[in-house]
N, C-alpha and C positions, 0 to 999 in steps of 0.2 A: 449446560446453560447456553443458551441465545441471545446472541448480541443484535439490538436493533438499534442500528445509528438515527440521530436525529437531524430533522432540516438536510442540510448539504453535506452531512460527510459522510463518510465512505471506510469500512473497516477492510483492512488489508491486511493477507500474509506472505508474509517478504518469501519469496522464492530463493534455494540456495545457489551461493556463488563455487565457482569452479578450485579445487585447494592445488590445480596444475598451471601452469602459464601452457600458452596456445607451443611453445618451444620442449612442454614436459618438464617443469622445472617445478618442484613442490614449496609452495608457500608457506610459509611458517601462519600461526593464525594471528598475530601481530600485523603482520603485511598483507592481509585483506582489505578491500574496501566495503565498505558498507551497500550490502545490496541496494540495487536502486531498481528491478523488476519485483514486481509483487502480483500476487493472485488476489481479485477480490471476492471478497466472503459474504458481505450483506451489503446493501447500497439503501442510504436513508430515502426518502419522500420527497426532497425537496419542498418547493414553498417558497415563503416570503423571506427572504433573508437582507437580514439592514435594507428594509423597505423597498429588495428588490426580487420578482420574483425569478426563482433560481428552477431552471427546466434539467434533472438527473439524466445526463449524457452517456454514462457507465453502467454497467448491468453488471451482476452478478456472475460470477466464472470469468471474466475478460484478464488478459494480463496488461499490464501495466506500467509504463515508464513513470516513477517519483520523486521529487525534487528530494535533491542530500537533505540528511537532517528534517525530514517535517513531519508533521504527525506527532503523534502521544503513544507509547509504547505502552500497551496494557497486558498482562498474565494472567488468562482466564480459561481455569481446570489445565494449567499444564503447557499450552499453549500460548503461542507470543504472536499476539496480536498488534497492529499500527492502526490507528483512528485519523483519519484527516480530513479537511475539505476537498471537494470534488478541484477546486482549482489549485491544489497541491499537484494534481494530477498532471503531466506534462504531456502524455501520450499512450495509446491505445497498442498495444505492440499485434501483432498479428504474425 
């Protein structure tokens, strides 16, 4: 199944965090944080958004710095996908 985001958002998949501290010390999975790099997987059209038009900055394959918490968590075929607006996006990682 294919996901095509609409207007400004942007379907992302969260990239995995490290389960060792940078010292070698293993994390229980309670004491993670919530990934905040992701990979994105489709990028909508942009357009007219609340009467402004909105020019898609982000392409597809790019990684990604994203604000805690945002987006919509969606499970599609198996797969855990985040849905959000392009201005969720905080930065472009390279």
């Amino acid at each position: 199944m294919n996901i095509k985001p609409l207007a400004d958002r942007v379907v992302i998949k969260m990239l995995e965090t490290s389960e060792t501290t940078k010292s070698g010390i293993y994390l229980a999975s309670g004491a993670k944080e919530k990934p905040q790099v992701a990979e994105i997987v489709e990028v909508g059209p942009g357009g007219i958004v609340d009467g402004k038009e909105v020019k898609m900055e982000v392409t597809k394959g790019q990684k990604v710095l994203i604000s805690k918490y945002s987006g919509t968590e969606v499970k599609i075929d198996g797969e855990e996908y985040t849905i959000l607006r392009q201005s969720d996006i905080l930065a472009v990682v390279e």
